[in-house]
C-alpha positions as a printed Julia matrix, in Angstrom:
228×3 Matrix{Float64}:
   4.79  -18.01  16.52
   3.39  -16.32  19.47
   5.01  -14.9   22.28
   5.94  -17.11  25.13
   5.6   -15.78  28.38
   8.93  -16.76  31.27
  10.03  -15.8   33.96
  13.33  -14.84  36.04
  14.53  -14.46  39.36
  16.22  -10.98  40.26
  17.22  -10.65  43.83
  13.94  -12.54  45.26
  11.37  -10.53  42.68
   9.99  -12.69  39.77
  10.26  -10.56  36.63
   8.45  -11.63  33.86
   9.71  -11.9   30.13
   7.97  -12.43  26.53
  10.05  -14.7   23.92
   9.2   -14.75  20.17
  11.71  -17.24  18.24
  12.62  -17.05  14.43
  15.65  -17.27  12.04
  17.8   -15.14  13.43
  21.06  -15.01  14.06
  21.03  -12.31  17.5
  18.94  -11.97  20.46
  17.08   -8.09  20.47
  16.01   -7.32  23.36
  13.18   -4.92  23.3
  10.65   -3.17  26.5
   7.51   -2.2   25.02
   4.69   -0.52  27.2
   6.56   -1.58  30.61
   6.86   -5.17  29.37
  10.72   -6.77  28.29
  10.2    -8.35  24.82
  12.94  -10.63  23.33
  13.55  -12.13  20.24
  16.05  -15.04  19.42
  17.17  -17.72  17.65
  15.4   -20.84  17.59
  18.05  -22.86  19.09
  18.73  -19.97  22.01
  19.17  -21.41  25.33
  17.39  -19.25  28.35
  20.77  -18.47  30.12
  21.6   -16.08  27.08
  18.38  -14.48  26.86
  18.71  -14.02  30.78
  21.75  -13.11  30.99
  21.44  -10.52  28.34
  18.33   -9.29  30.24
  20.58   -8.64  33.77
  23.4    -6.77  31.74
  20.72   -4.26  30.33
  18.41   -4.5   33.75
  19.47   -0.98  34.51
  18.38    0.76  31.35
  14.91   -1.76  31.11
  14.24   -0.37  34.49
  14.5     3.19  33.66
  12.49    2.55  30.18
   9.53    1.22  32.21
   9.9     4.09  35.11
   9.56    6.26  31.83
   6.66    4.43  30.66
   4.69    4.38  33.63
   5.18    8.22  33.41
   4.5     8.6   30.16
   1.09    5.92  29.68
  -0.76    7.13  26.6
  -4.15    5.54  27.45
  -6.69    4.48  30.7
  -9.43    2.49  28.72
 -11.29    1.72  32.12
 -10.74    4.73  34.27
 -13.22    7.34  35.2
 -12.98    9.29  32.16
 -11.27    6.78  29.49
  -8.58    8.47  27.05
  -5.67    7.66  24.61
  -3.26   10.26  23.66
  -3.44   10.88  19.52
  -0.07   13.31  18.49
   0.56   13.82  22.1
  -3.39   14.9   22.97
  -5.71   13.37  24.96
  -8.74   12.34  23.35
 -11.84   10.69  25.27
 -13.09    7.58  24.72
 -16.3     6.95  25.21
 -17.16    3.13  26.18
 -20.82    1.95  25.26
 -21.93   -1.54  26.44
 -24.37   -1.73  23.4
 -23.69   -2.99  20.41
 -21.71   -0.32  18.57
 -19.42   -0.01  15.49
 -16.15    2.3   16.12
 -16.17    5.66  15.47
 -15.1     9.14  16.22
 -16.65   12.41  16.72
 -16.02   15.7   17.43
 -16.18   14.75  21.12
 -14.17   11.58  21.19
 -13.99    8.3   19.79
 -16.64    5.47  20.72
 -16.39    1.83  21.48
 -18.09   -0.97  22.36
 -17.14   -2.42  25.42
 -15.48   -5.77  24.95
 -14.76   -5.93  28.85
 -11.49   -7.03  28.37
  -8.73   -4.76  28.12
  -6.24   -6.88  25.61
  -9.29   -6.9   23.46
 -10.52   -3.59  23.68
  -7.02   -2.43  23.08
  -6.83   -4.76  20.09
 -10.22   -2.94  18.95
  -8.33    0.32  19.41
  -5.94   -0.31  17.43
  -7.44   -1.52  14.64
 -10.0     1.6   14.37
  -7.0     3.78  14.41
  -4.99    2.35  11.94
  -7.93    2.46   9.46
  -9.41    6.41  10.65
  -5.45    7.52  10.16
  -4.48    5.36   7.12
  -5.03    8.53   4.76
  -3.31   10.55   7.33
  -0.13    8.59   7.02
  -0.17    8.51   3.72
  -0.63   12.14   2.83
   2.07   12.89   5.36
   4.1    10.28   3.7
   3.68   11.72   0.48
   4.68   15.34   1.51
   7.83   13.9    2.91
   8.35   11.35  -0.25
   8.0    14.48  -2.6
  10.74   16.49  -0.79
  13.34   13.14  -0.33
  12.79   12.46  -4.01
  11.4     8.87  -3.6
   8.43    7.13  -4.55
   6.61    4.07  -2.61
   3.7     2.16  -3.97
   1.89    0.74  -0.96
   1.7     2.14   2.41
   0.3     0.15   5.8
  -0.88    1.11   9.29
  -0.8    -1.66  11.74
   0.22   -2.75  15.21
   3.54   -4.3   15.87
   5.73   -5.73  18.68
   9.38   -4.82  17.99
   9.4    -1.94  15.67
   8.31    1.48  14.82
   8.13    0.89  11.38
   9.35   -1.19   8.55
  10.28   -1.14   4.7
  10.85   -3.25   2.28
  12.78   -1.2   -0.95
  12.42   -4.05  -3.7
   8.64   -3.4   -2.87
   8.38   -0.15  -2.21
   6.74   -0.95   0.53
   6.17    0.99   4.31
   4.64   -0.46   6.99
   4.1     2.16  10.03
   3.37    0.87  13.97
  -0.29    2.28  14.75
   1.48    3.41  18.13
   3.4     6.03  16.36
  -0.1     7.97  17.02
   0.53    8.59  20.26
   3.61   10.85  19.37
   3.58   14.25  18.43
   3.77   14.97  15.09
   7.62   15.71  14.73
   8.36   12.35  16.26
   5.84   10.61  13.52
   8.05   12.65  10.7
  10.96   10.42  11.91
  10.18    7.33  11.58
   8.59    8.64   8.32
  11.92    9.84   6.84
  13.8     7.26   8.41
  11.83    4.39   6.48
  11.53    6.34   3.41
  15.28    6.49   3.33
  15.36    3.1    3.31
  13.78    2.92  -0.36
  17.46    4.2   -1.37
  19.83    2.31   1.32
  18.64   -1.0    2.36
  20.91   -0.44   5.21
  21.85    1.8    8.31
  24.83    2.37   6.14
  26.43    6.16   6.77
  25.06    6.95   3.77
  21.61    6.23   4.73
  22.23    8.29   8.48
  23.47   11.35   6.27
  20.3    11.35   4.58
  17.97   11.0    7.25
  20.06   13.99   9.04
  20.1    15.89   5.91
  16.28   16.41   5.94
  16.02   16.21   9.88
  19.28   17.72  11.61
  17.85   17.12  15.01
  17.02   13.3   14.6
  19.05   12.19  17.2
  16.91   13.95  19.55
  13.7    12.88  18.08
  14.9     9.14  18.25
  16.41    9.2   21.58
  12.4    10.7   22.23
  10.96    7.75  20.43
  13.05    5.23  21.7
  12.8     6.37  25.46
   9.24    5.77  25.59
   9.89    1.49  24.89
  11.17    0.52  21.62
């Protein structure tokens, strides 16, 4: 189901809101590049999701001042970029008919004129030019947790940073995380590959994680202040 876009009234400004509903039992209440993402239950009313959004309007402001701050692309600026592990990198937009790829001086696009779809385009080359990247980095870390996963994906997502799934030894990793520097990738990296031997943010599985990356806490309260 796609996101459904609403709206609510905070003292006279309109501030707009983006509702995906599944079965769920809690609303999560996410900002994600400047914009407030929610998911609920199917049978949610709008009060709750409202009301959940003015107790937390304080810390959703601050995460989109820190956004704003932080941006980690301009696609149709003067001199187009994205930031790859914390680096800018050009892009170069082309209004012929070009195939995605990158050079030593950048990485080129086709201009789709559009930015939803040119960031969609994005993306999608990234994911596939750092697949191998991922999983070599994943493997390094895999081989010093004593763990094993079988299949390993690179893809854009809404709500999280990445995801596994143990009985399938499985890792799926947000494409975004390529904005981050390095360390901040080997988080979410450990903290997923944990997850192949506790299901659950169990104590157990925290003592892990901090057991092969003391300062975590740091490197998530990084991650998470940029919009998770």
């Amino acid at each position: 189901m796609a996101d459904i876009k609403k709206q609510l009234s905070l003292k006279g400004e309109m501030i707009n809101y983006y509702v995906k509903y599944g079965n769920q039992k809690n609303i999560i209440l996410r900002v994600r590049e400047g914009k407030i993402l929610v998911s609920a239950p199917i049978n949610v009313n709008d009060w709750e999701i409202e009301q959940l959004i003015y107790k937390n309007i304080s810390k959703i402001t601050s995460v989109q001042n820190n956004y704003e701050v932080r941006q980690k692309y301009d696609l149709f600026g003067m001199n187009p970029w994205v930031k790859i592990f914390d680096n800018d990198v050009n892009i170069f937009i082309h209004d012929e008919n070009i195939h995605s790829k990158k050079d030593i001086d950048g990485i080129h696009m086709k201009n789709y004129k559009d930015l939803n779809i040119q960031l969609d385009k994005m993306y999608n080359f990234l994911a596939k030019e750092y697949k191998n990247w991922f999983i070599y980095r994943s493997n390094q870390w895999a081989s010093i947790m004593g763990v094993n996963f079988k299949n390993l994906t690179v893809k854009e997502m809404n709500l999280k940073w990445g995801v596994c799934y143990p009985s399938q030894e499985k890792i799926i990793f947000n494409t975004k995380l390529l904005h981050f520097r390095i360390e901040i990738i080997d988080y979410v990296i450990v903290h997923e590959l944990a997850h192949l031997k506790f299901a659950n943010h169990s104590k157990d599985f925290w003592w892990t994680v901090e057991k092969y990356l003391p300062n975590y806490r740091e490197l998530q309260k990084e991650l998470n202040s940029a919009g998770l």
